[in-house]
N, C-alpha and C positions, 0 to 999 in steps of 0.2 A: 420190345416185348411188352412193357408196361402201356404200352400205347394202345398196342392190340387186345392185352387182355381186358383194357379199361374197355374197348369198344364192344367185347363180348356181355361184359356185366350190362354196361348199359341196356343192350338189347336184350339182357334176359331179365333186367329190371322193367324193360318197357312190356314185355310179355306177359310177366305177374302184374303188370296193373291192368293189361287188356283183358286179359283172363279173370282179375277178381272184380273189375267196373261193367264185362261182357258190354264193348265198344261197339258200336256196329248192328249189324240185326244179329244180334246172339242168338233171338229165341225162334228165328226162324227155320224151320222143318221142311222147306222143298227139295224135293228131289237136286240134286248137285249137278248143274252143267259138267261136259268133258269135252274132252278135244274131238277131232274127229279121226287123229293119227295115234297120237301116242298119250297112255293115262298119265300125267303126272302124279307119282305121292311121295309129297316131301314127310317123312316121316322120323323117328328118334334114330333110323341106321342112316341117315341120310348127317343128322345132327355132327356125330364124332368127324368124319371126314373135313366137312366146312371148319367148323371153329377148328380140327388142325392145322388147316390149310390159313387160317385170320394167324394161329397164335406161330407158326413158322415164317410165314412170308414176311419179306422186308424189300420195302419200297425206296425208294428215293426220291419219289414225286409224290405223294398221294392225293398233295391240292397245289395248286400254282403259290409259288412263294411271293411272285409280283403279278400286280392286279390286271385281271383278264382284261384284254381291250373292250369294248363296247362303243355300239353307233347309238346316240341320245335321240328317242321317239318323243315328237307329242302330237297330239291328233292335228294341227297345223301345218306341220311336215308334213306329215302321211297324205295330207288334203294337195300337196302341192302335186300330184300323178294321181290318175285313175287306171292305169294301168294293172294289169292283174299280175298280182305277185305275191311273196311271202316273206316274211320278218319272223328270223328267230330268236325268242326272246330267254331261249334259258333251257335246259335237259330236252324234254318233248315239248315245251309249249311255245304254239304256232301261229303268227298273227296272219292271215291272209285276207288279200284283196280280191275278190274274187267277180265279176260284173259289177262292180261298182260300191260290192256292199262288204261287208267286212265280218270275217270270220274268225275262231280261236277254239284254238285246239288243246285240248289239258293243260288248261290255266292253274298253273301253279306259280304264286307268286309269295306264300308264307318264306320265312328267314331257313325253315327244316321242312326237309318232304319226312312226316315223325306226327305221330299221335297226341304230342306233345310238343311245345315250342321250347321246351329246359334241355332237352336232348337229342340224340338225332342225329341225322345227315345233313350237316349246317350248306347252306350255299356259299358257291367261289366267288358270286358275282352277285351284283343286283340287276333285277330285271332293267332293260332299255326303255320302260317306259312303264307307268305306275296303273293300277287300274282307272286311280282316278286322271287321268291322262287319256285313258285310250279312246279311242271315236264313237261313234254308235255301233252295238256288237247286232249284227244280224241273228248269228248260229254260234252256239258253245256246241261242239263235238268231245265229248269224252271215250276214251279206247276203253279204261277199265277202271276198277274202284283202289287200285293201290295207291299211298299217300303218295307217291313221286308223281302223281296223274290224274286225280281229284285231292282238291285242296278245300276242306272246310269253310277257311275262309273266306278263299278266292270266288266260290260260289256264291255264298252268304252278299258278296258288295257288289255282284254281278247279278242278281237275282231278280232286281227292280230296270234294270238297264238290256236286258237281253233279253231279245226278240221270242227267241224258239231257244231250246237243248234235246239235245240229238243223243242218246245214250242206248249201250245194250241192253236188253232185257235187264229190270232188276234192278240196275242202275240209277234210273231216275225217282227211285223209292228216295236216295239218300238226298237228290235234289229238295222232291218237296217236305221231305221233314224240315230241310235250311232253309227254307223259306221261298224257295221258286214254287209260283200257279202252275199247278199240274196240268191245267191247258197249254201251257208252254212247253208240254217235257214231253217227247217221242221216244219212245224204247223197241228196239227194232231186233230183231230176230238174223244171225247169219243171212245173205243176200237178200233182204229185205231192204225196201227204200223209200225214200221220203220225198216230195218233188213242194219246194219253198222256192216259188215266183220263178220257177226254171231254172234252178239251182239241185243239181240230183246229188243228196248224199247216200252211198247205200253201206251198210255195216258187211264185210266180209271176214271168214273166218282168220284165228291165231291162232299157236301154238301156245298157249300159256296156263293161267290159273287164276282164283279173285281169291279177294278174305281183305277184311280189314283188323278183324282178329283173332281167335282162336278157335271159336267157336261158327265162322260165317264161311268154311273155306268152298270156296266154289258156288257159292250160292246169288250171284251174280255173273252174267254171261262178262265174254272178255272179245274184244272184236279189234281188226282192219278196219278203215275207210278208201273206199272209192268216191270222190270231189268229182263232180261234172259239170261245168257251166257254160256258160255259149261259145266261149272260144276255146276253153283249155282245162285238162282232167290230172287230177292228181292222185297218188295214191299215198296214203300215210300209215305204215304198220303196226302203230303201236305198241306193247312189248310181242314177241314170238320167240320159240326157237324157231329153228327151220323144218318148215315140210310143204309137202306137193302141195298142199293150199296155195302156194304162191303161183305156181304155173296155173291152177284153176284161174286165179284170179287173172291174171296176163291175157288167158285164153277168152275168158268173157268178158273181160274189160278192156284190156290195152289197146294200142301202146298209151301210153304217160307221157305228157309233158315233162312230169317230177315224179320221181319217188322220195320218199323221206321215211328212212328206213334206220331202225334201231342199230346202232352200232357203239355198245358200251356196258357196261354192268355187266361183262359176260366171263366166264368161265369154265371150263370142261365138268367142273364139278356139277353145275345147272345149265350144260347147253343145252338139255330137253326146251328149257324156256325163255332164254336168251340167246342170240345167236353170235357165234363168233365172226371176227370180220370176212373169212374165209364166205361162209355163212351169208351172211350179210351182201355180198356185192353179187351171191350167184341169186337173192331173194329177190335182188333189182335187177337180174337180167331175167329171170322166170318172171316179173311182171308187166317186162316190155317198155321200160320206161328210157327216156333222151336222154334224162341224167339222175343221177344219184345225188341225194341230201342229207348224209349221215346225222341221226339225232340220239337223245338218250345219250348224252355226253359232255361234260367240259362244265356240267352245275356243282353235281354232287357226287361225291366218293361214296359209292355205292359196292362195289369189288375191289378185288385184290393188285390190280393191274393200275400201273403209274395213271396222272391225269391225264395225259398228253395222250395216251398210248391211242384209244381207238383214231385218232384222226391220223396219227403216223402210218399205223397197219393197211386204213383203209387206204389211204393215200397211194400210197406201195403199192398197194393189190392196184387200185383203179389206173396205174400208169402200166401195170402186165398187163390187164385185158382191154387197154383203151376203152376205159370207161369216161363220161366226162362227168367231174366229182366237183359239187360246190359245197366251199367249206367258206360262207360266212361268218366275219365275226357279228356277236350278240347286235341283232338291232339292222345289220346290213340288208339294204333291200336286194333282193333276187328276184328277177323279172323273168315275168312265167314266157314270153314268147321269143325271149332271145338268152336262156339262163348260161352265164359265162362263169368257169373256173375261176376261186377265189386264191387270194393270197393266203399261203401258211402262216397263218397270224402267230400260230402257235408256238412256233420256234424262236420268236422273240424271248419268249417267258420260260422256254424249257430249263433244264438244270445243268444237263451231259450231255453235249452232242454226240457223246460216245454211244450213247441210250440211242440212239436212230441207228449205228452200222447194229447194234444186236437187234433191233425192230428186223431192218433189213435181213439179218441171217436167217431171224425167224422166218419170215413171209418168202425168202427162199426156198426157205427148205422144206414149207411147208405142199413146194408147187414143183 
């Protein structure tokens, strides 16, 4: 209980300093993007619910007690294949090799995805390989402006070393105040796209919301990506809940090589904007993809649900509907033209193997 209420204060501490420092573009006035499905408004009657749900629930896992595996990157390794593939290095952020050139997806690599480094949602793990480590970055793609998916800093030491940034409307405002040339920064509209040396990335819609503070909410677009290059196309959802956007996107775009699709931070309380795993693997069959890359999971304790839990749930579900589900650990390379089923890394580190028959009851009952 003292655990959970500290985690509340925290974040209501971090909220009076967003609110009296106006973080972010406070002063700006555009019109507020919205869905195209459903309006999200997280509002004060929205408020009582959650923090009951923080200040009741009890966990038994919230972070791994022993240290999550990882595969060690450095851009020497990476040089040893040119093969087209993906390295996941930590929640959503995605290292891919894609025609030869190399891409990264909401690089987050601060100690907290938090407005601050003192507090926060600390990480489980460190990234498999360091900024100053990684190769030549062609394209940074960002989904949206939430601190678990643009990082301050991460931007700031990548700013001078990357190529292009690829971002929603709005988005690339917060690039060039950190320091990226605004000749480097695309900001793209819902199916809008950008063609870099035969490289097609195009922004497609989500189900979600922006703000980096109190004052900024919606005032940056929030987006999918559809990856196209000469051999092979991926799709990466960034946060969403669930809606017919995914079957849009399936329909003009698919099939997929990969999807790498959110499965984590979720709960019934905000599935408008996360989606549960149920959720989740019918988002990867609406977009027509060969296999599924559950991400948004296994960094930071972001929800109410043990650490382990999305990759058990999904797991479940992907052996009901023969889905073929690759669960990498941090850093493991997945090769885009032959991608094979990983080991349950995860069950090494669990706490209760009793926790997988109640996973199991759930995803039962749920089907």
């Amino acid at each position: 209980m003292k655990v959970l209420s500290g985690v509340i204060i925290v974040f209501m501490v971090l909220a009076a300093i967003i609110w009296l420092t106006k973080i972010g573009t406070a002063n700006k006035k555009n019109k507020p993007f919205t869905n195209s499905e459903k309006a999200y408004q997280a509002g004060l009657s929205s408020i009582w619910p959650i923090a009951k749900a923080y200040w009741k629930t009890q966990r038994q896992a919230p972070a791994p007690k022993d240290a999550v595996p990882l595969i060690a990157l450095t851009a020497d390794i990476l040089a040893q294949s040119t093969e087209d593939a993906v390295y996941r290095l930590g929640h959503s952020t995605l290292l891919m090799r894609i025609d030869g050139e190399y891409l990264l997806i909401d690089p987050v690599f601060s100690e907290r995805a938090s407005p601050v480094q003192w507090a926060g949602p600390k990480r489980f793990h460190q990234s498999p390989i360091s900024i100053a480590d990684l190769p030549a970055i062609k394209t940074v793609i960002i989904s949206h402006d939430h601190y678990d998916h643009l990082d301050k800093a991460a931007i700031e030491q990548l700013a001078a070393n990357v190529q292009h940034f690829v971002t929603p409307l709005n988005v690339g405002e917060y690039l060039t105040a950190w320091g990226v040339d605004p000749i480097q920064v695309t900001e793209l509209e819902w199916w809008q796209s950008v063609e870099l040396n035969g490289l097609s990335i195009t922004a497609t819609p989500a189900q979600h919301f922006s703000g980096r503070g109190l004052f900024d909410r919606n005032q940056t677009l929030w987006a999918s990506w559809v990856i196209q290059g000469l051999k092979h196309k991926v799709f990466y959802s960034g946060d969403s809940g669930y809606f017919n956007g995914f079957k849009q996107i399936g329909e003009r775009f698919g099939p997929f090589d990969l999807s790498m699709i959110e499965t984590g931070a979720y709960n019934e309380l905000w599935s408008d904007i996360h989606m549960l795993p149920e959720q989740s693997l019918q988002a990867h069959i609406d977009v027509k993809a060969k296999a599924m890359m559950p991400v948004h999971n296994g960094t930071f304790d972001l929800a109410l649900h043990d650490w382990f839990e999305p990759f058990e749930r999904i797991n479940l579900l992907a052996k009901q509907y023969n889905v073929t589900l690759l669960t990498p650990k941090f850093g493991q390379a997945v090769m885009l033209a032959d991608p094979q089923a990983n080991e349950l890394w995860w069950h090494a580190i669990m706490v209760d193997p009793k926790k997988m028959d109640e996973l199991n009851e759930v995803v039962t009952s749920n089907h």
